[in-house]
mmJSON file of the N, C-alpha and C atoms, coordinates in Angstrom:
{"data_MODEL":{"atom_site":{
"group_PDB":["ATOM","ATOM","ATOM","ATOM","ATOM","ATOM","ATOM","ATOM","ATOM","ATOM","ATOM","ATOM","ATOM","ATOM","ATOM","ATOM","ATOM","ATOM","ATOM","ATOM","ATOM","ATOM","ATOM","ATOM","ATOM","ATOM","ATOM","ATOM","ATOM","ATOM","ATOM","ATOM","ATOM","ATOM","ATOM","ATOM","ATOM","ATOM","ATOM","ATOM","ATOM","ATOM","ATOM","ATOM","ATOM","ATOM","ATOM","ATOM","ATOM","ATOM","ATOM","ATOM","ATOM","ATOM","ATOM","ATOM","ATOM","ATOM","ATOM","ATOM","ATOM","ATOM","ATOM","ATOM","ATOM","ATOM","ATOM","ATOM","ATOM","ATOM","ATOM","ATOM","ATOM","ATOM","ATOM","ATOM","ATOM","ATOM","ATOM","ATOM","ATOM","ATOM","ATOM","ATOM","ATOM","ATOM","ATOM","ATOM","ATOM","ATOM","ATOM","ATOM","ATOM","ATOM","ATOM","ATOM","ATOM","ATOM","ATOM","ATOM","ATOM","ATOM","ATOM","ATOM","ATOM","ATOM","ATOM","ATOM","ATOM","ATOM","ATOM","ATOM","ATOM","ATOM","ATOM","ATOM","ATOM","ATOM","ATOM","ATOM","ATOM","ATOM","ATOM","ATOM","ATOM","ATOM","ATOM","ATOM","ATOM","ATOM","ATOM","ATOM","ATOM","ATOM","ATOM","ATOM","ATOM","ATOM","ATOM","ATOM","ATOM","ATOM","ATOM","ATOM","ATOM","ATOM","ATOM","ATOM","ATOM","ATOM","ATOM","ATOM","ATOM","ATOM","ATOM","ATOM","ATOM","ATOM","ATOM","ATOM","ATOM","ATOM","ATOM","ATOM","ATOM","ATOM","ATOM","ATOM"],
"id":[1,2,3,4,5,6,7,8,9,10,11,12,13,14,15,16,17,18,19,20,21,22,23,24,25,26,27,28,29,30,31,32,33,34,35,36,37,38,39,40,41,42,43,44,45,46,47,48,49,50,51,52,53,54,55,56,57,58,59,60,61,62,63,64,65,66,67,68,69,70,71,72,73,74,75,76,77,78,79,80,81,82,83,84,85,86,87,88,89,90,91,92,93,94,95,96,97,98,99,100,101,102,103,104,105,106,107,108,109,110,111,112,113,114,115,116,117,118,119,120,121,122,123,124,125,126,127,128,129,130,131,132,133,134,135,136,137,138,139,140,141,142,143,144,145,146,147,148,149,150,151,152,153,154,155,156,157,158,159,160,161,162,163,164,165,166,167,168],
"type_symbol":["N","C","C","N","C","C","N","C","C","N","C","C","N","C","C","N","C","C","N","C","C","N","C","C","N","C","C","N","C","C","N","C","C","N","C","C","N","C","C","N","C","C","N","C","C","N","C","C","N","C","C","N","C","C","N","C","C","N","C","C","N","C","C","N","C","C","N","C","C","N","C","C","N","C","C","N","C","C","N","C","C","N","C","C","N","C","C","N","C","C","N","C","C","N","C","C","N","C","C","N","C","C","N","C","C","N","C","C","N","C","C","N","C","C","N","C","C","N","C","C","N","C","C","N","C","C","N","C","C","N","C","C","N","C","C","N","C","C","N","C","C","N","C","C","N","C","C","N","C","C","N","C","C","N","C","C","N","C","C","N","C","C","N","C","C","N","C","C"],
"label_atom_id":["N","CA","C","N","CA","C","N","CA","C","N","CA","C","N","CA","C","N","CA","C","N","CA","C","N","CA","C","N","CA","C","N","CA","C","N","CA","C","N","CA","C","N","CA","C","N","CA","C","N","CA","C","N","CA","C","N","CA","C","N","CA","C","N","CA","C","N","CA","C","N","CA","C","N","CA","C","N","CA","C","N","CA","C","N","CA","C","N","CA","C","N","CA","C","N","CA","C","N","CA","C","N","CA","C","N","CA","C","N","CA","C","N","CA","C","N","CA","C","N","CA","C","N","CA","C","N","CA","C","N","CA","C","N","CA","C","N","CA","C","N","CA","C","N","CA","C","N","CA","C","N","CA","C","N","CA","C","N","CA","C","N","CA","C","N","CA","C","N","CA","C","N","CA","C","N","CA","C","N","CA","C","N","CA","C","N","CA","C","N","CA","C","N","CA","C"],
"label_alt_id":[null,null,null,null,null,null,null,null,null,null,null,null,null,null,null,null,null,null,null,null,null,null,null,null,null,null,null,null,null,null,null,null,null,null,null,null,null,null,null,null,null,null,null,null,null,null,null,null,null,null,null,null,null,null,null,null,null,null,null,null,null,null,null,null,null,null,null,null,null,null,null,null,null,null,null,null,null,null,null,null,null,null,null,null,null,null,null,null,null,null,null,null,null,null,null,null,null,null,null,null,null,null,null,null,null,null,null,null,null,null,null,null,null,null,null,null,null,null,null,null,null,null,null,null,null,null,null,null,null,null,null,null,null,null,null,null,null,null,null,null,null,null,null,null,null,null,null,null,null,null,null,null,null,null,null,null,null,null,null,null,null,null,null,null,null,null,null,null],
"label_comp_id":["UNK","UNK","UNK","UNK","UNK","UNK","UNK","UNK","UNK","UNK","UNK","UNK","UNK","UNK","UNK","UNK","UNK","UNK","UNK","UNK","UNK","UNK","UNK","UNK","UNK","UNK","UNK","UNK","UNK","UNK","UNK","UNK","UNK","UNK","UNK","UNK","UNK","UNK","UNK","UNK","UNK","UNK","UNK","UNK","UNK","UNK","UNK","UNK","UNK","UNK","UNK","UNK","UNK","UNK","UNK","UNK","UNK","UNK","UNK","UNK","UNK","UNK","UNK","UNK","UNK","UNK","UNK","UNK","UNK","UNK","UNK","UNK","UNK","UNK","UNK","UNK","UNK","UNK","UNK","UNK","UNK","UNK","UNK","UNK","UNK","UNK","UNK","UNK","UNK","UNK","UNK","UNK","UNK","UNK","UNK","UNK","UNK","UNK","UNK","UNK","UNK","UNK","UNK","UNK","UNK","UNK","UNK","UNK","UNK","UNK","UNK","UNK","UNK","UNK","UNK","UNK","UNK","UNK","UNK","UNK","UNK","UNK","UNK","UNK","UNK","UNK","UNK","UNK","UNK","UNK","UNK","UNK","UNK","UNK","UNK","UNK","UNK","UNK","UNK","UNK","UNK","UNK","UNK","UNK","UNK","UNK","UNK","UNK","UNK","UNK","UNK","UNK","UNK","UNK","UNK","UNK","UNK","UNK","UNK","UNK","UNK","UNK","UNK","UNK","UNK","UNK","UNK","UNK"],
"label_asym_id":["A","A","A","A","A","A","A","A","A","A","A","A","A","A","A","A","A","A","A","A","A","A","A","A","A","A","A","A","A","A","A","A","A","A","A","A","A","A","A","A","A","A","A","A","A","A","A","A","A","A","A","A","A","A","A","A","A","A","A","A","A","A","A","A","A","A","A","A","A","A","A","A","A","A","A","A","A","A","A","A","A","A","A","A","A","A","A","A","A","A","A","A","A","A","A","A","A","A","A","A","A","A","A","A","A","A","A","A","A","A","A","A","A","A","A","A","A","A","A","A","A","A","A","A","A","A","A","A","A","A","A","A","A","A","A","A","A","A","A","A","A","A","A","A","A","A","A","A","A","A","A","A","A","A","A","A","A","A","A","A","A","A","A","A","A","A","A","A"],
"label_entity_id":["1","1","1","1","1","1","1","1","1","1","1","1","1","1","1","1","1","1","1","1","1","1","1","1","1","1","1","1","1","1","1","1","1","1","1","1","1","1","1","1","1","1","1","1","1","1","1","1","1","1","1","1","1","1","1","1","1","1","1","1","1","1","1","1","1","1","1","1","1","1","1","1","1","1","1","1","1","1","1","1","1","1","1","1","1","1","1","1","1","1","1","1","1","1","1","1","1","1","1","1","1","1","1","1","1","1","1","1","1","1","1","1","1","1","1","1","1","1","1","1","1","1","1","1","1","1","1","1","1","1","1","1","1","1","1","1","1","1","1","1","1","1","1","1","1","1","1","1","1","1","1","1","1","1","1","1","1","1","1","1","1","1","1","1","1","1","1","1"],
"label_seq_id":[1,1,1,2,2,2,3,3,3,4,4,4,5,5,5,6,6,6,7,7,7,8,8,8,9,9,9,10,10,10,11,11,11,12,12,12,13,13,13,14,14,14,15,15,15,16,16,16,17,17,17,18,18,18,19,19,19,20,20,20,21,21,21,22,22,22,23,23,23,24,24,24,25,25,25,26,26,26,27,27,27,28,28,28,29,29,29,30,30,30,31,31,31,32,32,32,33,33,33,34,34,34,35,35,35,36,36,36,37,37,37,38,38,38,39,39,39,40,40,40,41,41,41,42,42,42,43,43,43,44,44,44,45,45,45,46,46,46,47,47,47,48,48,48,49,49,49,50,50,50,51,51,51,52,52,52,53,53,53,54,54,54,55,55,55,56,56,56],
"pdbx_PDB_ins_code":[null,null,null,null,null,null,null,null,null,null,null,null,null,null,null,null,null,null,null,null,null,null,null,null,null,null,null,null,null,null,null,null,null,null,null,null,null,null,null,null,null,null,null,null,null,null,null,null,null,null,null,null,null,null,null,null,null,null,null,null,null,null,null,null,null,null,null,null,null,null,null,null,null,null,null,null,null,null,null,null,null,null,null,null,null,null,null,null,null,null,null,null,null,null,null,null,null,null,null,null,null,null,null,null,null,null,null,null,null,null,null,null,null,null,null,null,null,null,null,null,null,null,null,null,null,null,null,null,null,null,null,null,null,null,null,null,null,null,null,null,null,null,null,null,null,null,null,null,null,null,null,null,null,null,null,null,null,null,null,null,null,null,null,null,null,null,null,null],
"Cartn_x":[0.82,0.0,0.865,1.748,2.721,3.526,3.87,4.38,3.157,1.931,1.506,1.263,0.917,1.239,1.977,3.611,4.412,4.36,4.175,4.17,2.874,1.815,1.12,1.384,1.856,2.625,3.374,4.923,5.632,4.767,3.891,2.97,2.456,2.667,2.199,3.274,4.848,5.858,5.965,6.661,6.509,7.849,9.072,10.425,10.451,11.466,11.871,13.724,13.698,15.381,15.872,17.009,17.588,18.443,18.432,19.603,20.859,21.498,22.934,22.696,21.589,21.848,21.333,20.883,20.634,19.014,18.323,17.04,16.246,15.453,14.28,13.609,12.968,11.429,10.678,9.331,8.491,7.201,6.684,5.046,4.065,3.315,2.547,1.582,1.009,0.445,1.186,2.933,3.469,4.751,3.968,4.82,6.442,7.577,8.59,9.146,8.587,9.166,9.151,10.958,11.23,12.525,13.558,14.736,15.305,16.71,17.043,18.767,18.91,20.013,20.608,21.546,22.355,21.384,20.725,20.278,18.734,17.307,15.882,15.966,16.869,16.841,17.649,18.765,18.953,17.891,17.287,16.536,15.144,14.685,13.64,14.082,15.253,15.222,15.615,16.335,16.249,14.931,13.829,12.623,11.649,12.221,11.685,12.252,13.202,13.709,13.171,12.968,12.347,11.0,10.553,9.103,8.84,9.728,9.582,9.875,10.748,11.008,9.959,9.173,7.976,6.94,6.9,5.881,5.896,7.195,7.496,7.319],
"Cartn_y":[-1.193,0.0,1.258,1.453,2.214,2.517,1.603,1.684,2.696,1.983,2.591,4.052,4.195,5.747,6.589,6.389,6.954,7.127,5.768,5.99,6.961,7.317,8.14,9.498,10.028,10.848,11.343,9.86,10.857,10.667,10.417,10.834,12.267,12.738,14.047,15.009,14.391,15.572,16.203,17.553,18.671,18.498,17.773,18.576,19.657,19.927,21.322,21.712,21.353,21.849,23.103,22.965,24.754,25.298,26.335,27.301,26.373,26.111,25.213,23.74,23.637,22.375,21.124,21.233,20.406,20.197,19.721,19.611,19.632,19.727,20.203,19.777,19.37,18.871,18.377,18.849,18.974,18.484,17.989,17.444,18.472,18.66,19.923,19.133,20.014,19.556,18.717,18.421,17.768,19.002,19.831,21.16,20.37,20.963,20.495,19.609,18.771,17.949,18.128,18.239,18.81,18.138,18.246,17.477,18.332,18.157,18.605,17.717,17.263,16.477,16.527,15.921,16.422,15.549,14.797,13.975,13.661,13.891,13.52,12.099,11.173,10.057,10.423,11.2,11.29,11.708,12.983,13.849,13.127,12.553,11.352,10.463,10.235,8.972,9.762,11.211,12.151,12.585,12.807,12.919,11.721,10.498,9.771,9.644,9.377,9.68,10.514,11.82,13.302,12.924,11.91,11.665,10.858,9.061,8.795,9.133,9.968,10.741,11.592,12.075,12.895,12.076,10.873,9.809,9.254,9.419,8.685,9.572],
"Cartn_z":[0.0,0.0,0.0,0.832,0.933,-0.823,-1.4,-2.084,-3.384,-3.367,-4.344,-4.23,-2.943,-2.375,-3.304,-2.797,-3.557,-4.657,-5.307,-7.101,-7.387,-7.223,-7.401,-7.004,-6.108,-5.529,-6.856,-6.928,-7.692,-9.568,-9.629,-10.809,-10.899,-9.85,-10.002,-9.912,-9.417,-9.594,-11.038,-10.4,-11.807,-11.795,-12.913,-12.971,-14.246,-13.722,-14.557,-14.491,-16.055,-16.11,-15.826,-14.832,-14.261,-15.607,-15.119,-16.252,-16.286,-14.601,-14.882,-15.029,-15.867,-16.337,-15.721,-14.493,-13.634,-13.15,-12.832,-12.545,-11.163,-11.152,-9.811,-10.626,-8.979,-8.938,-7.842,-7.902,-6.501,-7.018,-5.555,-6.003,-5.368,-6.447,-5.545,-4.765,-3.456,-2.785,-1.052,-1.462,-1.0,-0.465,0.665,1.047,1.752,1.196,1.516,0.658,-0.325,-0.977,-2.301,-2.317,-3.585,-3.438,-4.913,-4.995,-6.355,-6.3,-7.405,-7.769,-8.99,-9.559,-10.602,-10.869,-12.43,-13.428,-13.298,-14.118,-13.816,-14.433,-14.542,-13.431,-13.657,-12.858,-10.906,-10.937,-10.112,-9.023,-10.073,-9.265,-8.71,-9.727,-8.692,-8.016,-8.02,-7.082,-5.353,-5.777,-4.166,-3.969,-5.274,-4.438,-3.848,-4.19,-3.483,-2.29,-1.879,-0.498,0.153,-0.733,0.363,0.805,0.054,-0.059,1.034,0.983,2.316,3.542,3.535,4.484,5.556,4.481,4.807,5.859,4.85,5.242,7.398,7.388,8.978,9.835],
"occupancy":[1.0,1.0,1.0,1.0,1.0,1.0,1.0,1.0,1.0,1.0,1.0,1.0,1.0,1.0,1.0,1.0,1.0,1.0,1.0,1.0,1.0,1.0,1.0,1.0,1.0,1.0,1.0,1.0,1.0,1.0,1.0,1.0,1.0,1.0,1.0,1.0,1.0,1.0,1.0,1.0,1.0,1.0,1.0,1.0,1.0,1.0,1.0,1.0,1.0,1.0,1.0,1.0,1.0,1.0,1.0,1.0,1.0,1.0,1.0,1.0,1.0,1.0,1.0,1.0,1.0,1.0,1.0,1.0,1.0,1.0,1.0,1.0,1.0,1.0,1.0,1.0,1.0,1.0,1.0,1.0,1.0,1.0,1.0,1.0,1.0,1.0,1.0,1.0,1.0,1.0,1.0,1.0,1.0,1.0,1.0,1.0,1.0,1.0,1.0,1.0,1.0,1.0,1.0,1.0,1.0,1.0,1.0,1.0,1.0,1.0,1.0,1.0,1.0,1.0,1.0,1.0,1.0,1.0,1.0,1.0,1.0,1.0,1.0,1.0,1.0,1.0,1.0,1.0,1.0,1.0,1.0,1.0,1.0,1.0,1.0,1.0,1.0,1.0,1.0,1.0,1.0,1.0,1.0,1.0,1.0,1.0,1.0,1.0,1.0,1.0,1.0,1.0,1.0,1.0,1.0,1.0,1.0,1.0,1.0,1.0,1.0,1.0,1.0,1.0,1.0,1.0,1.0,1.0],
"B_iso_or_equiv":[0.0,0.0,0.0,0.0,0.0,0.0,0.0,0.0,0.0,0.0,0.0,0.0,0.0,0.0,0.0,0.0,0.0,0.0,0.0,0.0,0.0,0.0,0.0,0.0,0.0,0.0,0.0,0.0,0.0,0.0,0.0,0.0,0.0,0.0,0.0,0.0,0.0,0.0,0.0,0.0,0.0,0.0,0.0,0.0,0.0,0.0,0.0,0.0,0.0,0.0,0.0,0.0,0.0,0.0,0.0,0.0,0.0,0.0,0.0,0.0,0.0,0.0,0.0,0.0,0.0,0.0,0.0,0.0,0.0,0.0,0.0,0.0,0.0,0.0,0.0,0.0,0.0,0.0,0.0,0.0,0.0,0.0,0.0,0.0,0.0,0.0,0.0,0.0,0.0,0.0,0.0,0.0,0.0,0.0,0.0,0.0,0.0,0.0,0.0,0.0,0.0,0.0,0.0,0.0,0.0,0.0,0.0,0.0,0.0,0.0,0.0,0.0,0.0,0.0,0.0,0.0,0.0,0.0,0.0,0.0,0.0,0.0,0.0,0.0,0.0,0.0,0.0,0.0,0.0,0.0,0.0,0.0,0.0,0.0,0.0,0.0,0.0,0.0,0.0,0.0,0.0,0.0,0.0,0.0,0.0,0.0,0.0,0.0,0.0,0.0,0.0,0.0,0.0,0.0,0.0,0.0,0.0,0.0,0.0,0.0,0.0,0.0,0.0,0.0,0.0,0.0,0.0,0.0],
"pdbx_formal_charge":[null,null,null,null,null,null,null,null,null,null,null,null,null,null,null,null,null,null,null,null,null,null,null,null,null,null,null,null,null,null,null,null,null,null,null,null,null,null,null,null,null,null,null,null,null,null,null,null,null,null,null,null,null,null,null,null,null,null,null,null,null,null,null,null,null,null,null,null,null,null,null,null,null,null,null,null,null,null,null,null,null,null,null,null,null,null,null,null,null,null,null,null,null,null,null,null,null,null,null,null,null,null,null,null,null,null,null,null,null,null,null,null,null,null,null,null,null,null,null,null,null,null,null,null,null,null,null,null,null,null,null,null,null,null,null,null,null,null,null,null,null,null,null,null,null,null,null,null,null,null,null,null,null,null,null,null,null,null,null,null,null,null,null,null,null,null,null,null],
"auth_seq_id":[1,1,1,2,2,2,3,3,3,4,4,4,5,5,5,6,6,6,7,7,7,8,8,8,9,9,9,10,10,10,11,11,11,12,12,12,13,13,13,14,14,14,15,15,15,16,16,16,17,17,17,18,18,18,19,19,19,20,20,20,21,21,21,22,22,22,23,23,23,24,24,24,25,25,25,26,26,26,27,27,27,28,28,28,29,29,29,30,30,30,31,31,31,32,32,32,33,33,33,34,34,34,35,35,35,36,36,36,37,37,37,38,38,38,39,39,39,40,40,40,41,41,41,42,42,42,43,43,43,44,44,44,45,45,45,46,46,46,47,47,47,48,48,48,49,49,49,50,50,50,51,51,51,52,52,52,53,53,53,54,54,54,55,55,55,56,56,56],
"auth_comp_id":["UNK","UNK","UNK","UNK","UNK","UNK","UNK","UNK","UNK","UNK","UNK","UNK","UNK","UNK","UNK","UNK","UNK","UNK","UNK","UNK","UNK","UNK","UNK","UNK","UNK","UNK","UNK","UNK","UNK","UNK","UNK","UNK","UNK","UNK","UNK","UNK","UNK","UNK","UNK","UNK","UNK","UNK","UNK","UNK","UNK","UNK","UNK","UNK","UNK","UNK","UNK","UNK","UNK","UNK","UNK","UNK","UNK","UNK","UNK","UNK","UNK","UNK","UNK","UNK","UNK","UNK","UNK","UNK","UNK","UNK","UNK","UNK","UNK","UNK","UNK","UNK","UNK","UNK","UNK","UNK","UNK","UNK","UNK","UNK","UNK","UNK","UNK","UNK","UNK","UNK","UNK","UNK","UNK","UNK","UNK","UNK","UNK","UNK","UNK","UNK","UNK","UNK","UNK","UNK","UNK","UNK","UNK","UNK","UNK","UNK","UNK","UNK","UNK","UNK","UNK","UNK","UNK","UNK","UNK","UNK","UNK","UNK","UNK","UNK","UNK","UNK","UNK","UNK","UNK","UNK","UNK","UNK","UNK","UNK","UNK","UNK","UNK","UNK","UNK","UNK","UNK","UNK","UNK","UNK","UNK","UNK","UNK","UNK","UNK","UNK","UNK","UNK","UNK","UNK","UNK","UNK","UNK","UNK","UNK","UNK","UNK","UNK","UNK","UNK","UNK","UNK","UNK","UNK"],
"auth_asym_id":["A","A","A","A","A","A","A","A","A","A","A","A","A","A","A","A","A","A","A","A","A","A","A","A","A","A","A","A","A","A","A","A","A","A","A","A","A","A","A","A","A","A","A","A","A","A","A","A","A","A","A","A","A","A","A","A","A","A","A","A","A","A","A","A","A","A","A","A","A","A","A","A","A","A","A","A","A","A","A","A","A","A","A","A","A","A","A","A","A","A","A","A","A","A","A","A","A","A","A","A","A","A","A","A","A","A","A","A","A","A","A","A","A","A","A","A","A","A","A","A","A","A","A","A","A","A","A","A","A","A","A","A","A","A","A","A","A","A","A","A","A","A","A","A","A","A","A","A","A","A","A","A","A","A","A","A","A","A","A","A","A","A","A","A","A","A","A","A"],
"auth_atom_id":["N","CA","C","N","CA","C","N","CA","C","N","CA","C","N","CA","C","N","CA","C","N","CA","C","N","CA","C","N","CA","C","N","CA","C","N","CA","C","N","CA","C","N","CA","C","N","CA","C","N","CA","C","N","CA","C","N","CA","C","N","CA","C","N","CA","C","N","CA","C","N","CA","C","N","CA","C","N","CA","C","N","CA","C","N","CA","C","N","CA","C","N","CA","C","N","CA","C","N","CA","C","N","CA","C","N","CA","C","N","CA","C","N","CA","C","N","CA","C","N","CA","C","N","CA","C","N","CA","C","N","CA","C","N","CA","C","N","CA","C","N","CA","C","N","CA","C","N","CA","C","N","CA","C","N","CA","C","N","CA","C","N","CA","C","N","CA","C","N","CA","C","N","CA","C","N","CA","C","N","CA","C","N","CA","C","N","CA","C","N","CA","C","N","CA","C"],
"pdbx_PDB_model_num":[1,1,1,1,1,1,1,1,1,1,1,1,1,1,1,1,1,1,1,1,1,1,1,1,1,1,1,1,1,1,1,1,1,1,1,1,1,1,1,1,1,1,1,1,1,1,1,1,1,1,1,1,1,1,1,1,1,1,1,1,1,1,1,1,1,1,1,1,1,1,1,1,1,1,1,1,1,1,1,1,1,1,1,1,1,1,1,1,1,1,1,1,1,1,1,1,1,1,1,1,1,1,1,1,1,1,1,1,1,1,1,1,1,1,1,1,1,1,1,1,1,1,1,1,1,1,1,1,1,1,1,1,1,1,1,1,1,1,1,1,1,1,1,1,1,1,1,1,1,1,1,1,1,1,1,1,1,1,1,1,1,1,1,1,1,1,1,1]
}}}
């Protein structure tokens, strides 16, 4: 259950490429959780962390 949580969750993150190249991204609705990485993959896999994080 937990799990599907998340994946719906991060179905709704917004990323968005920065000027230096690197990426952000936050789920709206989900105040505080946001992530940003050199790579689309990095950067979700720190917002999933931020995400369970949230959860505990």
């Amino acid at each position: 259950m937990l799990l599907q949580y998340t994946q719906k969750a991060l179905e709704k993150a917004e990323y968005k490429k920065l000027d230096d190249g690197t990426w952000f991204a936050e789920i709206p609705g989900f105040e505080g959780v946001w992530a940003n990485g050199n790579t689309v993959e990095e950067c979700r896999t720190e917002l999933l962390e931020v995400l369970e994080e949230q959860e505990r």
